[in-house]
N, C-alpha and C positions, 0 to 999 in steps of 0.2 A: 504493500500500500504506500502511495506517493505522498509524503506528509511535506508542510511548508512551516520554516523558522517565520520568530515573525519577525524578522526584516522581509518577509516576499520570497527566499529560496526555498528553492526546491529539497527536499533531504527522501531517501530512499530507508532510511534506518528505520526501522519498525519501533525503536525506542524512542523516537524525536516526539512523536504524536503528545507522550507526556509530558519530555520537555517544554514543547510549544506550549500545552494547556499549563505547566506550572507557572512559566512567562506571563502570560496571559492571566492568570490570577494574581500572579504577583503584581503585574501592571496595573490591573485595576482597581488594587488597595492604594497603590501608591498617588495613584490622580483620581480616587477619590470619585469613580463615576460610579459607586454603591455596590454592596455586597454581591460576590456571586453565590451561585446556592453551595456553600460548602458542604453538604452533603456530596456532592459532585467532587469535590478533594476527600473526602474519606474523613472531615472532621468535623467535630461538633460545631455548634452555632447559628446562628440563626438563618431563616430561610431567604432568598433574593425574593421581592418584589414579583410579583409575576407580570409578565411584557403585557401591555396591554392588547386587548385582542378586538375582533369588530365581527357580527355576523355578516358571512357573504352570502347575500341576496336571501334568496328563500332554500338555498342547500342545506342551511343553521351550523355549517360549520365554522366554527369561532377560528379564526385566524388571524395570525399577529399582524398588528397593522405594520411591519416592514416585514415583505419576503425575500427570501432566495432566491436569487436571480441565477439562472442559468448556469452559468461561466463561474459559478463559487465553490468547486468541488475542494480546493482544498483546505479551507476554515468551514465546511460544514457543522462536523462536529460540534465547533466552537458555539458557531452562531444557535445553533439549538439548546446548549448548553444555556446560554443567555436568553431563554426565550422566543425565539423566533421557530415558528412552526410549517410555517407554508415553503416549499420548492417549486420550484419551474425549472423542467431540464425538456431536452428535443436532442433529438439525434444530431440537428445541424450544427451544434455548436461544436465548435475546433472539430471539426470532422468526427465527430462519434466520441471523442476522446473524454469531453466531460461528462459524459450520459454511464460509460464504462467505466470513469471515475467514482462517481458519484453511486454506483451499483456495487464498487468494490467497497466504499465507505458503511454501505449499510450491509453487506454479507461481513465484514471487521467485526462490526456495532451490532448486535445481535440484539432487535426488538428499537432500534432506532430508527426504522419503516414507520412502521404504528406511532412513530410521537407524532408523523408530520403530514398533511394535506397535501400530497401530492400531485403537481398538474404537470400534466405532459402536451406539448405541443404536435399537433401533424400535420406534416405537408403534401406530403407524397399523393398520388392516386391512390395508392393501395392503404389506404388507414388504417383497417386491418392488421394490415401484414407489418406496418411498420410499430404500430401497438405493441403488439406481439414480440416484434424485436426487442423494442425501450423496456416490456418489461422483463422480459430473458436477461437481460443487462442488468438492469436491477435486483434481479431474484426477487419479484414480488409476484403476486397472481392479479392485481389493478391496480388504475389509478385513482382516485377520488376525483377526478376532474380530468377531461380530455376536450382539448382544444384544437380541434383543426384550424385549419387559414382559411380566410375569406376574405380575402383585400380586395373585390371588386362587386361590385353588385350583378352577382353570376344565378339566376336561381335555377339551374340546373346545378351546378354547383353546393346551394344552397339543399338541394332535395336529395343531393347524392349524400350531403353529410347527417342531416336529418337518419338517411333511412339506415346509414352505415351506424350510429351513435345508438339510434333506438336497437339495432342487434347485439351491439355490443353490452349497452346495458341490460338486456334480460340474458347474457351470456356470465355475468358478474364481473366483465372485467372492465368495466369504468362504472362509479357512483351517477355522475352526475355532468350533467354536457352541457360543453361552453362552444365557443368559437376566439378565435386571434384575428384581429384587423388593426392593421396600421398604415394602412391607404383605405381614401374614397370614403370614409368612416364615415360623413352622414348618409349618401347614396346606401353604402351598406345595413344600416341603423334603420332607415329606412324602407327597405326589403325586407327588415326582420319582423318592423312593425306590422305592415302589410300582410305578409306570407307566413309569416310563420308566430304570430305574435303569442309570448309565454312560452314558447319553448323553450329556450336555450336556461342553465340556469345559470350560467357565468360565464362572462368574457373579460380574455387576456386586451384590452385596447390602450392605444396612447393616447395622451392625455396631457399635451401642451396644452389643446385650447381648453382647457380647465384653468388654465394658469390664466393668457390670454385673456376669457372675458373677465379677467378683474380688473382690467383695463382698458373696459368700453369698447372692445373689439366687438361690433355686429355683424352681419354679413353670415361668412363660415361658419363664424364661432360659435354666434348666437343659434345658427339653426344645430352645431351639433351638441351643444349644451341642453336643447329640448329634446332632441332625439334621446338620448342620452338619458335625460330625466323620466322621459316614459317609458324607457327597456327597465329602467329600475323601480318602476314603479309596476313595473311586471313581473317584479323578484328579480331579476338578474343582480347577479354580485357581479362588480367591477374590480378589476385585479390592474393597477396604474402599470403602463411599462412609455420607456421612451419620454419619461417628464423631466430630464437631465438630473437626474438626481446624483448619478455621479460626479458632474460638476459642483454643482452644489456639495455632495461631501467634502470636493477637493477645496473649501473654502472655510472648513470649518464646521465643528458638532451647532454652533448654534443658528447658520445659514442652513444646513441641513434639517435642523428641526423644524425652522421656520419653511423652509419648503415644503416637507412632506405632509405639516399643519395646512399649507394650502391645496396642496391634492389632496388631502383628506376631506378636507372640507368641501370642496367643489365636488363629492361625489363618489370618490375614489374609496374602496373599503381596506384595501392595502396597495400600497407599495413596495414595488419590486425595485430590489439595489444589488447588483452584483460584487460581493465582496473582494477585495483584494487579496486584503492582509490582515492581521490578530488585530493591530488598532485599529482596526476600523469596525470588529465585532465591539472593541469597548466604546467607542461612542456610540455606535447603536444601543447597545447595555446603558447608554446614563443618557439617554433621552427621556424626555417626559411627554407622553402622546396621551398620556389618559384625558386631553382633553383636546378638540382642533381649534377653542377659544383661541387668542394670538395677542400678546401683550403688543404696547405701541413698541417696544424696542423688536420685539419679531415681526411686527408690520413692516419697519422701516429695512430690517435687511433682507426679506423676501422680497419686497419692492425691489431694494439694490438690485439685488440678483435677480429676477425675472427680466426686471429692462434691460440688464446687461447682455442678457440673451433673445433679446428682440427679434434678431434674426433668426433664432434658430426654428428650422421646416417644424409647420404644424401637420403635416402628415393629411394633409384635406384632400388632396386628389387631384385639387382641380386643373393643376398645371398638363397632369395626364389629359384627363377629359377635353383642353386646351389645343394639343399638337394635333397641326394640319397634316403630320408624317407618324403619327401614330407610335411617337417615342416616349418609351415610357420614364416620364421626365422624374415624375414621383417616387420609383425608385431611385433614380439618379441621385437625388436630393438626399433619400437614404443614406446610399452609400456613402456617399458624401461625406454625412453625419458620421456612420462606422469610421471613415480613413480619419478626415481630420478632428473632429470633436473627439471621439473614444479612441482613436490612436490605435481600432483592433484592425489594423490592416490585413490581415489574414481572412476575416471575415468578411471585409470590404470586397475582398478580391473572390469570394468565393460564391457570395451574392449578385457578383457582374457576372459571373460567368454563368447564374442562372438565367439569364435576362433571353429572352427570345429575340432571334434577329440580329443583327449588327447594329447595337446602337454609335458605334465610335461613325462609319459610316453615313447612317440616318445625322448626326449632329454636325457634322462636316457640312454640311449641304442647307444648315438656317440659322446664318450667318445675319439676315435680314428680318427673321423671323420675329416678335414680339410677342405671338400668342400666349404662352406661358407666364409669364415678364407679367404681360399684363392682368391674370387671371390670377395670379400669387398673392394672396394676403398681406404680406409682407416684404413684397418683393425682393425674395432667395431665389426665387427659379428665374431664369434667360438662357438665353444663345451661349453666353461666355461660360458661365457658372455648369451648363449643360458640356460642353467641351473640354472645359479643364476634367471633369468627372472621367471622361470616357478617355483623353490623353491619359489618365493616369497608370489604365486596364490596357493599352493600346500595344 
């Protein structure tokens, strides 16, 4: 089993795991971000705090309002130790590598499945089959939550996951079915309300423009903020992803808090944060979320930080639905976000290469074009911003 010191390396010694965890307790007496559950060190005294939790939608399973992000296989442990219950893993991340991580952590951890809510993402056509895979990897027999993709308002699409979801659930291997959109997100929202309305009981969605309308953005925002309000008012749990929360962590526990106080509040029942490293399990430990109220000193550094990222893609779609070439500019914008905002180049590069078509060619050629440019909320999408993207993959 692959353990991590907590400066971030890698160590392969099956004895690190406890070193890290002594670290890490040690560390968190020392700054003071409140007891861990010593029972978890084998000694007496008193119990940690329990993380505060939130019910998702009408599923009633309580889940801590910061999840597991994907890409955190190796402070798992840690992070649950601290309270944190909910995971998100998918096959696609680092090529299979975190999902195999992450399955070797709970076959280690014996009964360390059962502490946590687990949601799995799917992309593939075959959902089934790639189900099937994620949980052989895991050694579990379900998932409590399965999320297929639907970034477009496909309802063939739409009907295929429906009837795949409803098999699987009277087969016992998922609890309770969601979807993942992070494009087109009201168009989509909007097909669910339509077609399928009450089904789903959670979705994995982003959730910039949560942020966004608290700053009188109409338009996009405001229709996906309503959409939005009536899926949850259908029971759906929302599960926050893509709210830059890791930028915000890189600024500090109490910019962080203050951010994830505002997707909470806009709607969101948790937030997903991809862990790095051990510090960054103890400031999540010494947060206070038992309420999304927001003192004026945490108004004023979520304001910092939200406008500081003014630019950053609200994942609306529209610049797709936009191009007169049929490029899919919204992923683009994505990727984007993976190479330079998160710095995970490897995933940047492995997301272009799903893209249909030659987009490097397609953006060659609308040089004059404005449709996108003009249709961007914020204007991050154009001609230039669309070419640097595809020079990068070229």
């Amino acid at each position: 089993m692959t353990g991590e010191s907590s400066n971030g390396v890698l160590m392969n010694d099956q004895s690190n795991d406890e070193v890290t965890r002594r670290r890490f307790l040690q560390g968190a007496a020392a700054v003071g971000v409140g007891s861990v559950a010593t029972g978890l060190a084998g000694e007496a005294g008193p119990a940690a705090p329990k993380f505060p939790t939130h019910l998702l939608g009408r599923t009633k399973l309580r889940v801590s309002r910061i999840g597991i992000g994907g890409r955190s296989k190796r402070v798992l442990k840690l992070a649950v130790e601290a309270g944190i219950n909910l995971v998100h893993s998918s096959t696609q991340y680092e090529r299979g590598r975190a999902i195999r991580a992450l399955g070797a952590t709970f076959a280690k951890n014996p009964g360390l499945r059962d502490k946590l809510v687990l949601c799995l993402k799917g992309k593939l056509k075959d959902l089934e089959g790639e189900l099937d895979h994620m949980l052989r990897c895991l050694h579990t027999d379900h998932a409590d939550v399965y999320l297929p993709m639907l970034v477009k308002p496909d309802e063939r699409r739409l009907e295929h996951l429906m009837t795949v979801q409803d098999a699987l659930q009277k087969k016992g291997k998922i609890r309770f079915k969601g979807f993942v959109c992070h494009s087109s997100l009201s168009d989509v929202f909007e097909m669910i309300l339509a077609k399928a309305p009450g089904y789903f009981d959670a979705a994995l969605v982003a959730t910039r423009m949560l942020i966004a309308a608290k700053y009188g953005k109409g338009g996009e925002v405001g229709r996906y903020v309503k959409n939005l309000a009536k899926l949850k008012a259908q029971g759906l749990g929302v599960i926050s992803m893509k709210s830059r929360s890791g930028q915000a962590m890189a600024q500090g526990a109490k910019v962080f808090q203050a951010h994830c106080k505002t997707v909470l509040a806009g709607g969101a029942d948790t937030v997903l944060f991809t862990f790095a490293n051990v510090q960054q399990v103890h400031t999540v430990k010494g947060l206070d979320l038992s309420t999304t109220a927001m003192s004026d000193t945490e108004r004023h550094l979520a304001d910092a930080f939200h406008r500081s990222n003014g630019k950053a893609c609200l994942m609306c779609g529209r610049c797709t639905q936009s191009c007169p070439r049929g490029l899919p500019v919204g992923d683009l914008m994505r990727i984007r976000m993976y190479h330079d905002e998160y710095g995970d180049v490897e995933y940047a590069q492995e997301t272009y290469r799903e893209l249909d078509g030659d987009p490097a060619r397609m953006a060659a050629a609308c040089e004059s074009c404005t449709a996108c440019s003009n249709a961007c909320p914020i204007g991050l999408a154009g001609a230039q911003t669309v070419r640097y993207v595809t020079s990068l993959f070229a």
